[in-house]
C-alpha positions in Angstrom: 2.8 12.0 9.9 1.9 15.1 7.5 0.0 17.4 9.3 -2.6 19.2 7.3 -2.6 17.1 4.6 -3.3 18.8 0.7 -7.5 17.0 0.4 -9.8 17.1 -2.3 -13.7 17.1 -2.0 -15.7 14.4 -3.6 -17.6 16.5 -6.7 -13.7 17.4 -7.8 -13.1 16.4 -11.9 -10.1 13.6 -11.9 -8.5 16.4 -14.2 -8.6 18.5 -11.6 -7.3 16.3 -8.9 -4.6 14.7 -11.5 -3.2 18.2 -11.6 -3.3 18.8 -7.9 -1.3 15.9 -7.1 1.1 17.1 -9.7 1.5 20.1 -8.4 1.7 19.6 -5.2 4.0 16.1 -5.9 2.1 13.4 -4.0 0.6 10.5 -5.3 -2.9 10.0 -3.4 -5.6 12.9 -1.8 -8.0 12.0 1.0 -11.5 12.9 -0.5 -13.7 14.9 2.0 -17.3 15.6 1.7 -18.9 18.7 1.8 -19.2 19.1 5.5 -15.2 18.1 5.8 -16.0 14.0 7.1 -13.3 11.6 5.2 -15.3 9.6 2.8 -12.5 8.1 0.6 -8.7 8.0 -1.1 -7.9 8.2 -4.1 -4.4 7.8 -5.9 -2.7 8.9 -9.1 -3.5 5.1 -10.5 -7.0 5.3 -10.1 -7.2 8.9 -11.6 -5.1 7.2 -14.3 -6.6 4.2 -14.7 -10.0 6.2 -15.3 -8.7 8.9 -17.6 -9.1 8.0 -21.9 -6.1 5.9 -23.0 -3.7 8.1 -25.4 -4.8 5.3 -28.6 -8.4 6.7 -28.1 -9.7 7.9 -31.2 -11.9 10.5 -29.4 -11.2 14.4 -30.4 -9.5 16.6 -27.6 -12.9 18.0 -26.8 -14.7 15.3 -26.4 -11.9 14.0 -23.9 -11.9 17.2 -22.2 -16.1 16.6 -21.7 -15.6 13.2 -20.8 -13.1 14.0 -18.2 -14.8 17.0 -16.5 -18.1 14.8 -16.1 -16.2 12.3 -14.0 -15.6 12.7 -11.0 -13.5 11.8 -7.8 -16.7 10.2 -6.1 -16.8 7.7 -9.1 -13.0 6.4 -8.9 -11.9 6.6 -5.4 -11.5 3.9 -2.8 -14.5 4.3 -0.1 -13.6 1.3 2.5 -10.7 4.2 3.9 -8.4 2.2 6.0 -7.2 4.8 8.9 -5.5 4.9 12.2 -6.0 7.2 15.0 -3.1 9.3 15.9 -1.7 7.5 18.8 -1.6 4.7 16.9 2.6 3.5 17.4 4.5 3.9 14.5 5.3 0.0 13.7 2.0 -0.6 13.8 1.1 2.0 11.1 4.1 0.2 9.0 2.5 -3.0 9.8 -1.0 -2.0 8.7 0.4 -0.4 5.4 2.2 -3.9 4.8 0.2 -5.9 5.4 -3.3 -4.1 3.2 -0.5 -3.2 0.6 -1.2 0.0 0.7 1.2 3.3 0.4 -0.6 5.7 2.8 -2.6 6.1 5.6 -5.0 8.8 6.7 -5.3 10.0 10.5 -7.8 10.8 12.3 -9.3 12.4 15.5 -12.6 11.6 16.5 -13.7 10.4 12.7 -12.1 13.8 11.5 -8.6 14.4 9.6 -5.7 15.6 11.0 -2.9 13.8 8.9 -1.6 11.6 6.7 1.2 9.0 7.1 3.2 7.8 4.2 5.7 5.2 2.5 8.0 8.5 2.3 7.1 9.2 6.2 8.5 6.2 7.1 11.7 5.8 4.6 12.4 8.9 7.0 12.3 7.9 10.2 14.3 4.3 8.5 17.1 6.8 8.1 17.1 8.4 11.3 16.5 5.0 13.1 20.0 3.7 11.4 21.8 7.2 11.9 22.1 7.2 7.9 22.8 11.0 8.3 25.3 10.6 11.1 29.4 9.5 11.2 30.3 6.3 12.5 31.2 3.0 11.8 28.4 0.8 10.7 28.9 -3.1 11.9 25.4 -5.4 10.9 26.1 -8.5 13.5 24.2 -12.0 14.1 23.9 -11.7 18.1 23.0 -15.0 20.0 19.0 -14.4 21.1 20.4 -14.6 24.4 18.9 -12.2 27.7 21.7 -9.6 28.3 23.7 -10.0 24.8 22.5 -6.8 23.8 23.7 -4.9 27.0 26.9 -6.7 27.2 27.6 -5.8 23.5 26.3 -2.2 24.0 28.3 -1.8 27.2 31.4 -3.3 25.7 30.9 -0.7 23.0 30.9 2.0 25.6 33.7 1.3 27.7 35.8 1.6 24.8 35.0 5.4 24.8 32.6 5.0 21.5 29.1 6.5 20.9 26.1 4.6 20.0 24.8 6.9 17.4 21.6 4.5 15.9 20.9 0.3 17.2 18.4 -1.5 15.5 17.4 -5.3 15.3 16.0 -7.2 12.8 15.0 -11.4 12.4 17.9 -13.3 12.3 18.5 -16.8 10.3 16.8 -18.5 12.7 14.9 -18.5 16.1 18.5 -18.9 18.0 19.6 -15.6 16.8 18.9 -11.7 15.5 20.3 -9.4 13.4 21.7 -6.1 14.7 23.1 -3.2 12.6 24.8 -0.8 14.7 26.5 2.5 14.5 29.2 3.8 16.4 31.5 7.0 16.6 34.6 7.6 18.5 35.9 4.2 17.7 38.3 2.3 15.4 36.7 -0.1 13.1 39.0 -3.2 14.1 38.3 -2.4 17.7 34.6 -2.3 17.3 34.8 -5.4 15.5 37.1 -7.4 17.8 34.9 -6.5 20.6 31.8 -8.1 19.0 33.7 -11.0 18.6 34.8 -11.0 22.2 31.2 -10.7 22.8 30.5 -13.7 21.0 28.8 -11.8 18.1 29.5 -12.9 14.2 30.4 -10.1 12.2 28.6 -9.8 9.1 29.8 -6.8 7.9 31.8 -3.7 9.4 31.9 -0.4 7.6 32.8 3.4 8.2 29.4 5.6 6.7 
């Protein structure tokens, strides 16, 4: 998560919080009230969504009046869906999927203490796949069988190569799952032989 996340108070103009989250290039602000509780969330589209439309026929004073009278209080979401910070990480995706939603404030005994993103996780995606790290990248439909993993792993490892990232995902059906995999310190068409040994169908192999 973002620790110490950038906030905004509820009594804060939409102007004003428009130009906070362009300047500080995020796209939605916990609201806090004045004794620091979390009372809401509010994103660029609301702010947007509440500012004059550029066809108005209004004068540029009387859009700057309009907007300093409105406030965050009136726009923002107040049903705040948040996690504590315990809370395991593909359950904080899950969550975010599932209320379609793009962030998620954290808190400690009611009070903030982060904020966990789309970007957040996009992060940890890339270090979960070794998208930074040499190798040879093979995605594989493994039998769902007990062991397949470890025999495919092990095979892996007894021909002297490094398992730099292993992740599995749903396969085509129940029978089976998919597996992308990255390894160093071995030839592609010996990685790929051996997961064929390993009865393992080879959906793609590539060096990255």
């Amino acid at each position: 998560m973002s620790r110490h996340p950038i906030t905004i108070t509820d009594d804060t103009p939409i102007a004003d919080a428009l130009k906070t989250m362009r300047e500080q290039k995020v796209r939605r602000l916990p609201v806090l009230n004045k004794d620091g509780e979390l009372v809401g969330i509010v994103s660029e589209k609301d702010l947007l969504y509440a500012s004059p439309s550029p066809a108005t026929s209004l004068s540029i004073h009387e859009i700057h009046y309009l907007l300093a009278k409105i406030t965050v209080k009136e726009v923002m979401t107040r049903k705040v869906i948040t996690i504590e910070e315990d809370c395991p990480l593909e359950e904080a995706a899950r969550i975010m999927v599932d209320s379609k939603i793009g962030g998620l404030p954290v808190v400690r005994d009611g009070m903030l203490v982060g904020i966990i993103t789309e970007t957040d996780l996009f992060k940890i995606f890339l270090e979960l796949l070794g998208a930074r790290e040499k190798g040879v990248r093979l995605t594989l439909l493994v039998p769902e069988q007990k062991g397949m993993l470890a025999k495919l792993t092990g095979e892996f490892t007894r021909l002297g190569g490094n398992i730099v990232a292993l992740g599995t995902f749903l396969g085509e059906d129940p029978t089976n799952r998919l597996v992308a995999v990255k390894v160093s310190g071995v030839a592609q068409p010996t990685l790929v032989q051996a997961a064929k040994a390993a009865q393992c169908q080879v959906i793609d192999a590539r060096d990255a």
